[in-house]
RODO-2510 file (C-alpha; in nm, 4 decimals, decimal comma):
residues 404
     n   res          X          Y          Z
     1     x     0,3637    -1,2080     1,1056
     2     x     0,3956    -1,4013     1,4418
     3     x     0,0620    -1,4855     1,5588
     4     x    -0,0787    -1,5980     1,8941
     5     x    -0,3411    -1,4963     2,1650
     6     x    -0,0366    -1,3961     2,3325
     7     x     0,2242    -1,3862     2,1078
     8     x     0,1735    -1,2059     1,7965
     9     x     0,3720    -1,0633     1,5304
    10     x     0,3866    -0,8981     1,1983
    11     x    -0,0238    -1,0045     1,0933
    12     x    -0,1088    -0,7166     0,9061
    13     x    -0,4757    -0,5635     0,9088
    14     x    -0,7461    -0,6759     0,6638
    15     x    -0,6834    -0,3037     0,4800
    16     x    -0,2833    -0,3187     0,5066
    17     x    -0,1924    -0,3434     0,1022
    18     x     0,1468    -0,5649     0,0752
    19     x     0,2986    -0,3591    -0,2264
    20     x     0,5302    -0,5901    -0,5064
    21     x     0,8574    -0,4715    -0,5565
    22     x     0,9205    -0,3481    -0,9846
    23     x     1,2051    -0,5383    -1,1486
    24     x     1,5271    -0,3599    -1,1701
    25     x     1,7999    -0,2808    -1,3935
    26     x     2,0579    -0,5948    -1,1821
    27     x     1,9768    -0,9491    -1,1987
    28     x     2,0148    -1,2047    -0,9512
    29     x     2,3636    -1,4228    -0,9880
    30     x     2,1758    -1,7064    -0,9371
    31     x     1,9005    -1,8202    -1,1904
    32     x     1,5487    -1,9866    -1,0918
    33     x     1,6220    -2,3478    -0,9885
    34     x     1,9707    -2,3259    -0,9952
    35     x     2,2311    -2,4864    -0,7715
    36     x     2,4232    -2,2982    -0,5488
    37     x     2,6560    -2,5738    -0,4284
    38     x     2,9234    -2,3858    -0,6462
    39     x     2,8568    -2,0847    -0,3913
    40     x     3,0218    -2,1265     0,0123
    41     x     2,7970    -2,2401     0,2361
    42     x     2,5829    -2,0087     0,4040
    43     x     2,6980    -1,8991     0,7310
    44     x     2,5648    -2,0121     1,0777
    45     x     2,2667    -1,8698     1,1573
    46     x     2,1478    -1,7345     0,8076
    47     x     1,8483    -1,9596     0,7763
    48     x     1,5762    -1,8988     1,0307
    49     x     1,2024    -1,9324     1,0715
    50     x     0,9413    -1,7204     1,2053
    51     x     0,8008    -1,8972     1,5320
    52     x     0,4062    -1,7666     1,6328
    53     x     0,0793    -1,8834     1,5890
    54     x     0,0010    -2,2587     1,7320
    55     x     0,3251    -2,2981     1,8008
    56     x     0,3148    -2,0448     2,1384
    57     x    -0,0770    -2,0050     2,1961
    58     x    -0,1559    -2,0088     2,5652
    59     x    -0,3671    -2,3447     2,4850
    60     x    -0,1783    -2,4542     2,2130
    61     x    -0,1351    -2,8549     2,1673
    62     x     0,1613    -2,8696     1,9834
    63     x     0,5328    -2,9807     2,1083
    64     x     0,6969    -2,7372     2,1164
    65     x     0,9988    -2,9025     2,1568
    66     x     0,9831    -3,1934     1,9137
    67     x     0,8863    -2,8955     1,6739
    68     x     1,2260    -2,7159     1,6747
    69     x     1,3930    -3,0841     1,6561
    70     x     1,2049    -3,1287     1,3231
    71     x     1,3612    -2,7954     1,2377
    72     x     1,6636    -2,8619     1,3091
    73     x     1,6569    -3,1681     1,0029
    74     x     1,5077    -2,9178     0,7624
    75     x     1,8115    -2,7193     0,8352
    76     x     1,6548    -2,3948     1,0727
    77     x     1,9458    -2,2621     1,2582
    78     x     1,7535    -1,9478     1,3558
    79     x     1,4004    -1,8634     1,4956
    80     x     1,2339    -1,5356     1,5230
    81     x     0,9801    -1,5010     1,8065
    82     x     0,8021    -1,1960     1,9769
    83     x     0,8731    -1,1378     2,3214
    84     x     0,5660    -1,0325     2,4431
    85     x     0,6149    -0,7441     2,6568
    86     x     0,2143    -0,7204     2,7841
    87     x     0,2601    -1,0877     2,8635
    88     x     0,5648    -1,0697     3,0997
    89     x     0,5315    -0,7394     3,2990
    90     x     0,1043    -0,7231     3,2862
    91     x     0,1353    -0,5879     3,6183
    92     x     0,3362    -0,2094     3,7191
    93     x     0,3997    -0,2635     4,0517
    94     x     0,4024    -0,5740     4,2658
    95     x     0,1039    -0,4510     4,4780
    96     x    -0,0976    -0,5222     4,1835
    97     x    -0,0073    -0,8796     4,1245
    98     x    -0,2919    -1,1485     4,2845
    99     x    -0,1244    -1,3672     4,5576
   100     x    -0,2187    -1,6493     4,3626
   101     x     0,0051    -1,5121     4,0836
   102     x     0,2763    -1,3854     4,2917
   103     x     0,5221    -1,7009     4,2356
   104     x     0,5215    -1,6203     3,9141
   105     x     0,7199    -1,2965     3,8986
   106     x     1,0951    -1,1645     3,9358
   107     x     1,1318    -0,8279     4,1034
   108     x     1,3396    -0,6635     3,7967
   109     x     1,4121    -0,2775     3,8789
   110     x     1,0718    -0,2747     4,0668
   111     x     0,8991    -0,4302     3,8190
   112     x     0,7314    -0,7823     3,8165
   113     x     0,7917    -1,0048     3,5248
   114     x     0,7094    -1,3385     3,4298
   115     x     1,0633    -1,4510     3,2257
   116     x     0,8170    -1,8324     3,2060
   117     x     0,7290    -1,8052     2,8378
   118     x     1,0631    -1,6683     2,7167
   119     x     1,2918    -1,8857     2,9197
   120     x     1,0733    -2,1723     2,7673
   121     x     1,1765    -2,0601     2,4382
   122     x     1,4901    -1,9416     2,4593
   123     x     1,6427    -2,2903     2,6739
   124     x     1,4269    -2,5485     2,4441
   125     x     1,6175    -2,3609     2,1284
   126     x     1,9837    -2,3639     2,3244
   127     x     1,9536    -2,7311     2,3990
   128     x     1,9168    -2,7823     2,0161
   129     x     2,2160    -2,4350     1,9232
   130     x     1,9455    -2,2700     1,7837
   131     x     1,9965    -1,8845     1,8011
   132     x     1,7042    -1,6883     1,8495
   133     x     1,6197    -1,3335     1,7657
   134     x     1,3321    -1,1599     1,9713
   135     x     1,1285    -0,8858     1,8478
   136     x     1,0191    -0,7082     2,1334
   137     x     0,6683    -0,6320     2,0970
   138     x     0,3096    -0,5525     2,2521
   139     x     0,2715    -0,2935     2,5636
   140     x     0,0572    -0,3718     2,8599
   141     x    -0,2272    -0,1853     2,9603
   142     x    -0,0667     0,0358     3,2166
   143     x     0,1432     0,1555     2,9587
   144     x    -0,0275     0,1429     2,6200
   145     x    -0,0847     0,4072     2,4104
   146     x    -0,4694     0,2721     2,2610
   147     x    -0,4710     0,1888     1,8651
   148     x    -0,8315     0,1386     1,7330
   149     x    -0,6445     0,0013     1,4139
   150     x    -0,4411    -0,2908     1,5660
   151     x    -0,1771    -0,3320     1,8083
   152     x    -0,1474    -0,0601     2,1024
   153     x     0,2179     0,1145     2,1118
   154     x     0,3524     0,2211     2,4059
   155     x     0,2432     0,5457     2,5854
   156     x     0,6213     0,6377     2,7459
   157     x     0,9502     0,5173     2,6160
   158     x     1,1364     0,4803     2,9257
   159     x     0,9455     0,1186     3,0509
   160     x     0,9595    -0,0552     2,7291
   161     x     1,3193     0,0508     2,7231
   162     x     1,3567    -0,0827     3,0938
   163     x     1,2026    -0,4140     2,9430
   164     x     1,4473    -0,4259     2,7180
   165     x     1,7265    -0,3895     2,9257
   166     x     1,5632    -0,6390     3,1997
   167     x     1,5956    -0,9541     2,8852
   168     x     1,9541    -0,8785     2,8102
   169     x     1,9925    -0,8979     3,2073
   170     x     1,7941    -1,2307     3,1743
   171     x     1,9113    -1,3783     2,8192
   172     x     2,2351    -1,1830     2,7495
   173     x     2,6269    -1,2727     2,7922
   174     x     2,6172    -1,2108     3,1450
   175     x     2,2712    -1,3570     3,1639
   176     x     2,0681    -1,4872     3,4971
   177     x     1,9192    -1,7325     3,2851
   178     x     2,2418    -1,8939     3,2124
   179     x     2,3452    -1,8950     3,5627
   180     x     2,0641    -2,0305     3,7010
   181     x     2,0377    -2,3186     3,4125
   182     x     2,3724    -2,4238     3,3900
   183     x     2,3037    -2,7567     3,2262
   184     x     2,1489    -2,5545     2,9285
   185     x     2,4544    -2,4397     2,6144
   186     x     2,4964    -2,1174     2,6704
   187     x     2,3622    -1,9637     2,3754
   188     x     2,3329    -1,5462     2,4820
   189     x     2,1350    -1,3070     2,2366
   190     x     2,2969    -1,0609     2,1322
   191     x     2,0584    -0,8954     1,8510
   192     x     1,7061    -0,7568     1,9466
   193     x     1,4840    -0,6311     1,7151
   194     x     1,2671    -0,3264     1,8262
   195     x     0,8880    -0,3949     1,7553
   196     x     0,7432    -0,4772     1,4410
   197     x     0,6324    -0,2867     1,1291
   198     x     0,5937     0,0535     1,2214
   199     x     0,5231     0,1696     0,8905
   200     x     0,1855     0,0588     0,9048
   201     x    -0,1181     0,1272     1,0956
   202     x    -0,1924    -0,1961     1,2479
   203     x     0,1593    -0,1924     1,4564
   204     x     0,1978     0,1812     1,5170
   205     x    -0,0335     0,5517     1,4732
   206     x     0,0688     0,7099     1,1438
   207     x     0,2720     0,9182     1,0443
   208     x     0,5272     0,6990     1,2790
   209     x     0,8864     0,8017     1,2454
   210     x     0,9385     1,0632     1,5619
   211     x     0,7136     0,8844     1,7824
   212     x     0,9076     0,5360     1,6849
   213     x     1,2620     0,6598     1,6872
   214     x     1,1623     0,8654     1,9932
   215     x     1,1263     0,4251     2,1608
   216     x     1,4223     0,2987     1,9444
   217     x     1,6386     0,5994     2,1317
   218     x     1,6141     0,4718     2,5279
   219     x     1,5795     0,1300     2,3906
   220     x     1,9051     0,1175     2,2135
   221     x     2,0808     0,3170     2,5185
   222     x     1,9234     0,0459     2,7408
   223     x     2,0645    -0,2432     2,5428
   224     x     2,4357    -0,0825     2,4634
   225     x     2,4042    -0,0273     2,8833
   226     x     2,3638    -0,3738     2,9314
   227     x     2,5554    -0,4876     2,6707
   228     x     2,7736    -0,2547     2,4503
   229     x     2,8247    -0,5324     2,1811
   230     x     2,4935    -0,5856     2,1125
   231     x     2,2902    -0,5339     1,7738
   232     x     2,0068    -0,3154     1,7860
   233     x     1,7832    -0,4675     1,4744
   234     x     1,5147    -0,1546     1,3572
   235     x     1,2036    -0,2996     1,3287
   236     x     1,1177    -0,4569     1,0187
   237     x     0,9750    -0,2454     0,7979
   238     x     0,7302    -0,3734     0,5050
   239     x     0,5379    -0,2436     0,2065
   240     x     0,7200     0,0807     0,0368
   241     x     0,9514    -0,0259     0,3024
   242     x     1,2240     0,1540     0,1555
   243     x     1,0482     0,5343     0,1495
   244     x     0,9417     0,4135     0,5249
   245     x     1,3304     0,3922     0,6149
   246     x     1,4163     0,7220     0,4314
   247     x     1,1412     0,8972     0,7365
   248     x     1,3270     0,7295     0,9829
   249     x     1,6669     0,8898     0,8412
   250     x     1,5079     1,2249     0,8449
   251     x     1,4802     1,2352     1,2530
   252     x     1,7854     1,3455     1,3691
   253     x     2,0446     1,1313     1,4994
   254     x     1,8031     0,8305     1,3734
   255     x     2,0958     0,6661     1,1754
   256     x     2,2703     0,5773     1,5177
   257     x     2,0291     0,3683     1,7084
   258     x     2,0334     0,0775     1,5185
   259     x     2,3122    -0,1309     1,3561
   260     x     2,0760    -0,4247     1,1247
   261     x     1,7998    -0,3016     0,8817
   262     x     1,5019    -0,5229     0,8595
   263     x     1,2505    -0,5921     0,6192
   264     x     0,9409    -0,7648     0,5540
   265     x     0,9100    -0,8217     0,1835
   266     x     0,6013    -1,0138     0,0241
   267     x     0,6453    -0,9858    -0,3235
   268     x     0,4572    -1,2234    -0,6066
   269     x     0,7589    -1,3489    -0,7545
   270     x     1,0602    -1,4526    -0,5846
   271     x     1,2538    -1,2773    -0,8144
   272     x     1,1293    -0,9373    -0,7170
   273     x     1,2071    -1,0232    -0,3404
   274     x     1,5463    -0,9631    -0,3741
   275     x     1,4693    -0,6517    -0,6154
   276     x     1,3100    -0,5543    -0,2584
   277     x     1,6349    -0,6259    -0,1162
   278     x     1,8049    -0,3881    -0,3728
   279     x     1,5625    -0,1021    -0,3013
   280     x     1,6463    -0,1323     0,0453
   281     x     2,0130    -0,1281     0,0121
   282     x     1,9953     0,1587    -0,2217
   283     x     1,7763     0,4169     0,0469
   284     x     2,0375     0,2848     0,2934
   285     x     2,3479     0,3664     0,0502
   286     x     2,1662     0,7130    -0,0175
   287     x     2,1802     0,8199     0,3365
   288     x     2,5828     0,7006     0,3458
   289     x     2,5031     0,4036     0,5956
   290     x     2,5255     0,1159     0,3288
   291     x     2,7623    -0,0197     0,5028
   292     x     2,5190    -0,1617     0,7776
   293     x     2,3722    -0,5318     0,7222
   294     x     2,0357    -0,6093     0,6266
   295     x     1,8036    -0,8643     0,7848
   296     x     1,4790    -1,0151     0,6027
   297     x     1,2741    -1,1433     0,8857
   298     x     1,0121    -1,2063     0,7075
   299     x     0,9813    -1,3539     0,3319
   300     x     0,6776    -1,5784     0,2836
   301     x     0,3843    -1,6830     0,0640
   302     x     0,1025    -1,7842     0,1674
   303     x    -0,0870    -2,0693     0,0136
   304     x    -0,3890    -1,9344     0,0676
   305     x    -0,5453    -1,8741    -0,3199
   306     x    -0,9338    -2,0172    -0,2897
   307     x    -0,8864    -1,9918     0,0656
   308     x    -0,9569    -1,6505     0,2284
   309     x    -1,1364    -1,3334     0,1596
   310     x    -0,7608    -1,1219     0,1591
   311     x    -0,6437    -1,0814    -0,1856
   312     x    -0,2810    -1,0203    -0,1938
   313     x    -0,1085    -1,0584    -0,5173
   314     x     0,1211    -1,3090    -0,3688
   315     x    -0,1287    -1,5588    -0,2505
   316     x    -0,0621    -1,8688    -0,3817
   317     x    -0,2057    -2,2331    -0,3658
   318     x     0,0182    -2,5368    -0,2201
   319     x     0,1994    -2,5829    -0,4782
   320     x     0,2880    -2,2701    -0,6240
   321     x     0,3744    -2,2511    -0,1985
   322     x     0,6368    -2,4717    -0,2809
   323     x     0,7756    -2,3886    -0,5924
   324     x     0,8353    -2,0065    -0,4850
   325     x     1,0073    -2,1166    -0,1777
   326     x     1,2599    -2,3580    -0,3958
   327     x     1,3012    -2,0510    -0,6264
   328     x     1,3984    -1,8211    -0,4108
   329     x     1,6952    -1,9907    -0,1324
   330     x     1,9045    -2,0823    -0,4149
   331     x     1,8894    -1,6750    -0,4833
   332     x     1,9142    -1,5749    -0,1632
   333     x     2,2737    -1,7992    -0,1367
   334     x     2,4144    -1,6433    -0,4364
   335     x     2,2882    -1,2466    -0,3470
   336     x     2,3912    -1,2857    -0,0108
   337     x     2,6987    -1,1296    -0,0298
   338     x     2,5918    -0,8307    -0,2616
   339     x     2,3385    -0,7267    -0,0663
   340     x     2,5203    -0,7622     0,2536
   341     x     2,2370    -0,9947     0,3693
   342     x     2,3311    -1,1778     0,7487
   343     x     1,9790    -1,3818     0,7591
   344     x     1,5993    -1,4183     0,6165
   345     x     1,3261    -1,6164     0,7948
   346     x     1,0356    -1,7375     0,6253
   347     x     0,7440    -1,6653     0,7935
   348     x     0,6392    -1,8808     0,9417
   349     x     0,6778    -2,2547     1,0508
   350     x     0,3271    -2,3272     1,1310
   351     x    -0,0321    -2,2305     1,0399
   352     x    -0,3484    -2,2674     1,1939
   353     x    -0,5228    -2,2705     0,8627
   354     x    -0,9144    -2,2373     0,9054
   355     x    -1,1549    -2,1167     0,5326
   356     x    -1,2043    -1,7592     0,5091
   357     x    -0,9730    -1,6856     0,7849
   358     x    -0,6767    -1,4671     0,7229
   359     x    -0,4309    -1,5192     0,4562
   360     x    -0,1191    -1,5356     0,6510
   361     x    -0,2568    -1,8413     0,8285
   362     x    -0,1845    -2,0677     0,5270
   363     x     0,1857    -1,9016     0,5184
   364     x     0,3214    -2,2113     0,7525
   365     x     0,5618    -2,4422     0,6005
   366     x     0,3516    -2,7313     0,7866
   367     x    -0,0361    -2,6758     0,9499
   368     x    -0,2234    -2,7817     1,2504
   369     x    -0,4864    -3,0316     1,1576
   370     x    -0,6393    -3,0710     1,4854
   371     x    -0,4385    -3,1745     1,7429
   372     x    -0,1725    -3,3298     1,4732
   373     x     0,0970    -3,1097     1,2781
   374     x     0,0962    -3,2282     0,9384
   375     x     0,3660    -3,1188     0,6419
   376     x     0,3219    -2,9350     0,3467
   377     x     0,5085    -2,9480     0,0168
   378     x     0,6393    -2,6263     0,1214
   379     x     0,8221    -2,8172     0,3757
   380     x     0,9861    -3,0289     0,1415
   381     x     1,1250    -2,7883    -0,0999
   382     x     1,2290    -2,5345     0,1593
   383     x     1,4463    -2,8433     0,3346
   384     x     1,5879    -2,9432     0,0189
   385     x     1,6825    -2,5803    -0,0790
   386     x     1,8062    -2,5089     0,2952
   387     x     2,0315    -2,8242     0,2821
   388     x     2,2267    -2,7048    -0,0566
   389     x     2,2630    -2,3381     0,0722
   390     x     2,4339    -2,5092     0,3966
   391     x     2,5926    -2,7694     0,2092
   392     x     2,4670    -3,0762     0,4029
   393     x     2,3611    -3,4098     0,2881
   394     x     2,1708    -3,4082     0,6321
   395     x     2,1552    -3,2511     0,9798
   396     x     2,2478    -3,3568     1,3352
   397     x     2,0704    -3,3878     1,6632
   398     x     2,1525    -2,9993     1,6920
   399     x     2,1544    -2,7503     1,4843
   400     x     2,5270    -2,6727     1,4167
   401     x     2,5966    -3,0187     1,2923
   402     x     2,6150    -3,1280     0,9711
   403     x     2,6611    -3,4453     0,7979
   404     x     2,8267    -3,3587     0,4583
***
């Protein structure tokens, strides 16, 4: 869901219905509340968090960097974060920048961007070997295509496919950002996810497959440009996710501009998320490309029962919070393999919980109270659960260490 004034991801509308996922016919390896330290550890990079909200708002308070050390002891190795598109090229050309602002920007293929807020986030998470995976999202107003329903889309594929290619310049193997900051690890991206639930009115106009694949096309040709062994990550798709992905197979030559599926499955019981998994993985097996990974970027429930006029199914209180979130890692570790699963992040780190605002905004594992980021059991359990899956007793200063 990724939310900020500037920085804002996956939130759906008031009307969007999250749909929960019928049992199947296969089980889960691993039972509720089981241990997995019989399983291999998960590898590097499987557990992640979603990063929006408070954490990246324009006036936030919060630290951002003592927040991804505290994630590195609950065992995050991966964050998920919007780039913000609108935010870093707001401007087509450079006559249109104020002098005042003018510092501020790179010329990048004529083009003036602001790299500030994404080299923020992408060197804080290096310094502690965090990887990061940005969802490239939001188009500026000289190149927005106006939705009355939610977030505006772009209006021509070729610039947001030029953006693209201008943050593997910045962030990739052959980055200027690693140049330029060589007493930062050199942690390149090399996945990019492109934009966020189109299958749903809020992120993109309905019906959506042509005019989305039609943006995935140049973006993927921009990205395999500027580097060939990139990942292209589709963009997470979410409620009947699965008959979403079968539109996207029906547009021609769809199947080979991206090489991750992603999902965003909110399901009541944790059991059924991975039953979303299976769905998934079965559309993708139907249309002979099950052998590609799958990526859940966003699994979550939100304690926000009592709490907020949105009724999903899977709104929960505190701690029934917790208890899904220790439920469902130990199933994740053991159906990892099965479902040819690389990663999940739980959406999302921290929540700017306010009554009868929306119900993803009690989703955080912790919550702003004031100017002070307080812990929730959620927090707890999903450390305790993240720990087993990565077999550590406890975690380093960064997040590739572990103390066994």
């Amino acid at each position: 869901m990724l939310l900020s004034a500037l920085v804002l991801l996956g939130l759906p509308s008031a009307s969007a219905t999250a749909s929960r996922a019928k049992p199947g016919a296969r089980t889960s390896r691993a039972k509720a509340g089981s241990s997995v330290t019989a399983l291999p550890a998960v590898p590097q990079g499987f557990v992640g968090v979603d990063v929006d909200g408070p954490m990246l708002a324009p006036d936030t308070t919060v630290d951002y960097p003592a927040q991804l050390q505290a994630m590195v002891a609950s065992g995050v190795q991966s964050i998920r974060v919007a780039f913000n598109w609108a935010g870093a090229q707001p401007y087509e050309s450079a006559d249109q920048v104020p002098a005042a602002q003018a510092s501020e920007f790179t010329n990048i293929g004529g083009r003036p961007t602001d790299f500030g807020l994404t080299d923020e986030i992408v060197g804080d998470a290096a310094l502690r070997r965090i990887s990061v995976l940005p969802t490239i999202l939001y188009a500026p107003p000289w190149d927005a295509r106006h939705n009355p329903n939610g977030v505006d889309t772009p209006q021509r594929a070729a610039p947001y496919a030029a953006f693209a290619a201008a943050l593997v310049g910045r962030y990739g193997p052959h980055g200027s950002f690693w140049s330029s900051n060589p007493q930062i690890p050199r942690m390149p991206i090399r996945m990019w996810q492109i934009w966020n639930e189109p299958n749903i009115s809020y992120y993109w106009p309905q019906p959506f497959a042509r005019s989305y694949v039609s943006v995935l096309r140049l973006a993927h040709q921009a990205i395999k440009r500027a580097d060939p062994g990139a990942k292209v990550v589709l963009a997470a798709l979410t409620n009947f996710a699965w008959r979403s992905l079968g539109q996207v197979y029906r547009i021609p030559g769809a199947r080979n501009l991206f090489d991750v599926v992603a999902l965003n499955g909110f399901t009541k019981t944790p059991a059924n998320v991975i039953v979303y998994m299976e769905f998934m993985r079965h559309a993708m097996s139907h249309e002979q490309d099950g052998q590609k990974p799958l990526l859940a970027t966003e699994v979550s429930w939100p304690s926000a029962q009592g709490q907020t006029p949105q009724h999903f199914d899977f709104n929960t209180t505190e701690a029934g919070q917790a208890r899904d979130i220790a439920t469902i890692l130990p199933l994740l570790g053991a159906d990892q393999a099965a479902l040819h699963l690389i990663g999940f992040y739980y959406y999302t780190w921290l929540g700017n919980e306010r009554s009868h605002d929306l119900a993803f905004n009690f989703a955080g594992l912790n919550r702003l109270n004031g100017d002070q980021v307080a812990a929730k059991p959620a927090l707890g359990a999903f450390t305790n659960g993240v720990l087993t899956l990565e077999h550590c007793r406890s975690k380093g200063s960064v997040a590739t260490v572990c103390h066994h």
